[in-house]
C-alpha positions in Angstrom: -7.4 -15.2 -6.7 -8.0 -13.1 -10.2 -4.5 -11.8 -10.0 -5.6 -9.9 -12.9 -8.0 -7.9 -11.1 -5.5 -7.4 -7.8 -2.8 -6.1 -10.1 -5.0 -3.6 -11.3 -5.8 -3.0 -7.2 -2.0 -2.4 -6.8 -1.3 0.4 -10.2 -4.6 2.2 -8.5 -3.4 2.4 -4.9 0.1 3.3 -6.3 -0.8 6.2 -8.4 -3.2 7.6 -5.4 -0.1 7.7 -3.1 1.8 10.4 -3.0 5.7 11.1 -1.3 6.5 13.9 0.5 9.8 16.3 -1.1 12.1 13.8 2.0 9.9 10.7 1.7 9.4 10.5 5.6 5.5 11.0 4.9 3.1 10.7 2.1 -0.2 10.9 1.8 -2.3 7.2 0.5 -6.0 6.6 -0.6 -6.1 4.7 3.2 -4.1 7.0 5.6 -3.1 11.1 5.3 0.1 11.2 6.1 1.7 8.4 6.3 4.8 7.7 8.2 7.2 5.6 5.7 9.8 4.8 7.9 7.1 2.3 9.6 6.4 0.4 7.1 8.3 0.8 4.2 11.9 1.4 5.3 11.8 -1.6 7.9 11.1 -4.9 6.9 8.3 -5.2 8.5 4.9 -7.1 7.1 2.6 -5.4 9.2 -0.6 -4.9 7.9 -2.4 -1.6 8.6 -6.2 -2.0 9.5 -6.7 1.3 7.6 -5.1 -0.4 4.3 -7.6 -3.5 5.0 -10.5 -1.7 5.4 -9.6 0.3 2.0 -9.3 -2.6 0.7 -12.4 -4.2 1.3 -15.1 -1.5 1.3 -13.3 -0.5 -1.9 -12.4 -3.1 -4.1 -14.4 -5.8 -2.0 -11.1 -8.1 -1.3 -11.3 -10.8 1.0 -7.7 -10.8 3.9 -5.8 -13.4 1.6 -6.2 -10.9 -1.3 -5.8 -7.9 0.5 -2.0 -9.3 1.9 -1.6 -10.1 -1.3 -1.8 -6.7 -2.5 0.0 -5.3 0.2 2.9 -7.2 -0.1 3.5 -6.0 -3.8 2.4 -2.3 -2.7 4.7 -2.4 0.4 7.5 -3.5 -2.1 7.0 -1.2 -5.0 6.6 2.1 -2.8 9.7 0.7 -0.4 11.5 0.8 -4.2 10.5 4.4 -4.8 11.8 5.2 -1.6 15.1 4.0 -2.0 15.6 5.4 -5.2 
């Protein structure tokens, strides 16, 4: 994996999603208004097919790649949520 190239995948998606004034919904590059107490708040790892399909008709990542970035995405935004 160019970890490079994925980072760079992460900082986009990031700075495309933005939190609502209570942080219960935002809006992302892969799904309007979405609910952040289902995946961020929990610990879940749950994958969202809209965030895989993002990531491959975007950025062209394969599924170990694209859990990849979603791990570090999942983390970063559940770190903005929480202050």
């Amino acid at each position: 994996m160019n970890y490079k190239f994925l980072d760079k995948v992460i900082e986009q998606i990031v700075s495309e999603t933005k939190m609502g004034h209570d942080k219960s919904v935002m809006d992302t590059p892969f799904y309007a208004s979405f609910p952040t107490h289902l995946f961020f708040v929990q610990s879940t790892t749950f994958l969202p097919t809209t965030f895989s399909t993002h990531c491959r008709e975007v950025y062209g990542l394969n599924k170990e790649e694209t859990e990849y970035v979603w791990n570090e995405y999942r983390e970063i935004v559940k770190d903005k949520i929480n202050g």
